[in-house]
C-alpha positions in Angstrom: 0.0 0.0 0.0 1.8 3.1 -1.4 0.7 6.5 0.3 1.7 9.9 -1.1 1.7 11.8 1.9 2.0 15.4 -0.4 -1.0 14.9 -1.9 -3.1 13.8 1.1 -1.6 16.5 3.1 -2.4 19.4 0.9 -6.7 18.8 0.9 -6.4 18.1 4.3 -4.6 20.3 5.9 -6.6 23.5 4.3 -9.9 22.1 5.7 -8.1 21.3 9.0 -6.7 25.0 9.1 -9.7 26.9 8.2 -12.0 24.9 10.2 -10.2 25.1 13.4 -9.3 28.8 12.8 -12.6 29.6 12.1 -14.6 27.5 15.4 -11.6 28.7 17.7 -11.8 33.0 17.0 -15.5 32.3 17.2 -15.9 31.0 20.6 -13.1 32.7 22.2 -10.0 34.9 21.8 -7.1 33.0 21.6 -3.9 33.8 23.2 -0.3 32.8 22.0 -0.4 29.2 22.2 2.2 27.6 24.0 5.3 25.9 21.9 4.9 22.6 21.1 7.5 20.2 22.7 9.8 18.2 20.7 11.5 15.5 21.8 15.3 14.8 22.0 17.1 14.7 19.5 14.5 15.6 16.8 15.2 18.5 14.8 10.9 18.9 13.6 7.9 17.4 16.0 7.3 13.9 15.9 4.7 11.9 16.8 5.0 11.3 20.9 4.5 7.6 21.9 1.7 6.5 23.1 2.3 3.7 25.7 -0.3 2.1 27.7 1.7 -0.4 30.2 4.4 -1.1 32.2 8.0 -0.8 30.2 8.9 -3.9 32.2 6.1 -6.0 30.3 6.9 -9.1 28.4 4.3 -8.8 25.6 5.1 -5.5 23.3 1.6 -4.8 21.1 1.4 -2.7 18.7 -1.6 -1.3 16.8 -2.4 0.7 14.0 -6.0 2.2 14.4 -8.0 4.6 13.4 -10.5 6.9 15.5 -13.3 6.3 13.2 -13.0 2.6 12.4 -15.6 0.6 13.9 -13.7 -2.6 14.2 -11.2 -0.8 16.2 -14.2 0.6 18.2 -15.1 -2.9 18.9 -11.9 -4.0 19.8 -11.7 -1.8 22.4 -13.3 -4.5 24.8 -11.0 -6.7 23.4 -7.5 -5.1 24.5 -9.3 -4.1 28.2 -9.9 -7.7 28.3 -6.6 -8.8 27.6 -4.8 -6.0 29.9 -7.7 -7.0 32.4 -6.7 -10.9 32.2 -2.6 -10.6 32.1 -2.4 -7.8 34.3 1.5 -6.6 34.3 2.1 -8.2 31.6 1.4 -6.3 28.7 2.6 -2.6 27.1 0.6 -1.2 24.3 2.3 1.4 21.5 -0.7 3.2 19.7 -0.2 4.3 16.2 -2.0 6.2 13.8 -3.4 5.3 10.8 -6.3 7.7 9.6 -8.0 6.0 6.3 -8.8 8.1 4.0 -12.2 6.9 3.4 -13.5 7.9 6.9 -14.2 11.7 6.3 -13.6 13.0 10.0 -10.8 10.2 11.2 -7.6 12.8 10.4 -9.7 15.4 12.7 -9.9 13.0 15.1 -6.5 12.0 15.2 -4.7 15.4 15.5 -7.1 16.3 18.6 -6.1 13.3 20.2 -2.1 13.9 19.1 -2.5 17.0 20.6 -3.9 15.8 24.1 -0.9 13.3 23.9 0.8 16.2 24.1 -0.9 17.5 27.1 -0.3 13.9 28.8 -4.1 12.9 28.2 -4.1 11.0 25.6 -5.2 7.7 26.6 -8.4 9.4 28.5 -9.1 11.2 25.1 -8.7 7.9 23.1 -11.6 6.2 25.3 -13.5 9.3 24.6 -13.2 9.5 20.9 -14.2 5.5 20.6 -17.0 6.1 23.1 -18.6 9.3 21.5 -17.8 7.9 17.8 -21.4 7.2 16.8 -22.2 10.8 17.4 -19.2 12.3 16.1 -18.9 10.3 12.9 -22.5 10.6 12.1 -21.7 14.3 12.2 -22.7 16.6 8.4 -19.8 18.9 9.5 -16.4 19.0 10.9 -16.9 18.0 14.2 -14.1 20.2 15.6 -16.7 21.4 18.6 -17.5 18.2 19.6 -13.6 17.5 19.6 -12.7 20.4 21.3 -15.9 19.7 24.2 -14.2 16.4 25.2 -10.8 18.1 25.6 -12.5 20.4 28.0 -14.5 18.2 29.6 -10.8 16.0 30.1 -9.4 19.4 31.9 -7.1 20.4 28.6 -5.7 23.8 28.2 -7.4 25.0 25.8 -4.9 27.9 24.6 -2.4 25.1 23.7 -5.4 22.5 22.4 -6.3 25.3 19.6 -3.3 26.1 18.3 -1.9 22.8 18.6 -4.7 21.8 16.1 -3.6 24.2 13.8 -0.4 22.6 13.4 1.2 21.1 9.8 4.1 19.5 11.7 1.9 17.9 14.1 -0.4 16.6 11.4 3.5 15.5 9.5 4.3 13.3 12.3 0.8 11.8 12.4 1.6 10.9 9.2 5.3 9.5 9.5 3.3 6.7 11.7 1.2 6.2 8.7 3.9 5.4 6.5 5.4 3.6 8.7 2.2 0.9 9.2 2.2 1.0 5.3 6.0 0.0 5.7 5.0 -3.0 7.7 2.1 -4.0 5.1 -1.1 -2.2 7.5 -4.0 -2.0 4.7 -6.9 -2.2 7.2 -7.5 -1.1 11.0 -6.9 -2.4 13.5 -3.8 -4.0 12.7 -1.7 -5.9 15.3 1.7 -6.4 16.0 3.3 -8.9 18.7 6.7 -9.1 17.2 7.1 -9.4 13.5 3.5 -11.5 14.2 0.5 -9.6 12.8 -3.1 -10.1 13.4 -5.9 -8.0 11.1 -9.0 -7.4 13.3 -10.7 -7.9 16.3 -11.3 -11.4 15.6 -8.3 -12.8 14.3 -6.6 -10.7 17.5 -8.9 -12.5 19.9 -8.6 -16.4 18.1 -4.9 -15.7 16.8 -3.1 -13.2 18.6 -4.3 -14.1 22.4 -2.8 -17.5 22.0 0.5 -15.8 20.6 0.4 -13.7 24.2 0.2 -16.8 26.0 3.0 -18.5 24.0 5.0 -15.9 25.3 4.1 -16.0 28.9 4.2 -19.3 28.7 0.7 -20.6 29.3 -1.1 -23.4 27.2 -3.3 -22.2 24.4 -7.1 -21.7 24.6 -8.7 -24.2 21.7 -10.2 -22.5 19.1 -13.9 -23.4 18.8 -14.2 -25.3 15.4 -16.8 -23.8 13.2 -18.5 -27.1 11.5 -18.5 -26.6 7.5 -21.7 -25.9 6.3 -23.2 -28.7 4.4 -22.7 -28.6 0.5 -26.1 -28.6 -1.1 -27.0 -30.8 -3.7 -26.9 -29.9 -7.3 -30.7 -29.7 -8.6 -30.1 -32.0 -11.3 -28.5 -34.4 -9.2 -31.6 -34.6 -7.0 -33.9 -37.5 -6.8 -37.2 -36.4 -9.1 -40.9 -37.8 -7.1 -42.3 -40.1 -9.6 -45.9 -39.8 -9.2 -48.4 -42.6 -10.6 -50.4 -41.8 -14.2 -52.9 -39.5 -13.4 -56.6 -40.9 -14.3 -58.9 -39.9 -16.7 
């Protein structure tokens, strides 16, 4: 899956702009937002790492999602089940991969890049895949909604807004894109547990559970059988009713 960033970028990012711009001078005056930080060593901002888990975990997931993708809604209950039944033992790296085809997702995704940068972003991730049947269902840019859940997390809103505004932030959202396309992601979610991938909640939950507790060293959990569905019989190889001559 080849992505030209350039050419995604550029429709984007005007939208993104002028929407923000526009909901932001409405509603309030906006101050000097506060620079963004960059991390060590990197000369242009970066996407931050997003790392649910102890460091000290022996399973290292990784998944590529996307904020308006309903199977990575649903698999939601999936991953609290997993860090709910291994407690300790897994670390989670979030990664973003906006499809294109989901009108609101890259919206989505800088709001919550720029509450990672605020600390919150795992509290704002829960919120954007609890609220995402109202705000995908949304006609318009859903940038108040977005911005409503920040508040309603405690976010400064001063660094929130112009944060939004932000090509490099949107660069390094991105970078992580490219990077999933590196690694063959062409649907969401897409696990990683090694150089093992699982597509899906499903497969995660049939395939990449047992993988976990090959590496913690537990016996696997059988995978329910589904019985194949019985072939039907060709009409023409179906017995025909004689019936006895009719009387006159």
């Amino acid at each position: 899956m080849k992505i030209s960033v350039r050419s995604l970028l550029t429709g984007v990012l005007l939208v993104l702009v002028l929407v923000t711009v526009v909901f932001f001078l409405k509603h309030r005056r906006v101050t000097s937002a506060k620079p963004l930080p960059v991390p060590a060593g990197v000369g242009h901002y970066a996407a931050f790492p997003k790392v649910a888990g102890p460091e000290t975990a022996p399973v290292k997931l990784v998944v590529y999602s996307d904020f308006e993708c309903p199977s990575c809604r649903l698999a939601q209950g999936l991953l609290a089940a997993i860090f709910k039944d291994y407690p300790g033992k897994i670390q989670l790296t979030y990664k973003h991969f906006p499809l294109t085809s989901h009108h609101w997702s890259i919206y989505a995704h800088q709001a919550a890049e720029c509450m990672q940068v605020q600390g919150k972003f795992w509290p704002y991730h829960d919120k954007l895949y609890e609220k995402q049947p109202e705000w995908a269902a949304s006609k318009v840019p859903p940038a108040e909604m977005f911005a409503q859940y920040a508040r309603d997390l405690g976010a400064d809103m001063n660094l929130f807004s112009g944060c939004l505004t932000d090509v490099a932030v949107t660069r390094g959202i991105y970078a992580e894109k490219e990077e999933g396309a590196k690694r063959q992601v062409g649907a969401t979610p897409t696990f990683f547990l090694g150089d093992e991938r699982f597509v899906g909640p499903r497969e995660m939950k049939e395939k990449g559970v047992n993988a976990i507790r090959k590496v913690l060293g537990i016996p696997e959990i059988p995978v329910p059988v589904t019985p194949e569905p019985a072939a039907a019989v060709p009409p023409a190889a179906q017995k025909k009713e004689i019936l006895p001559p009719s009387k006159t």
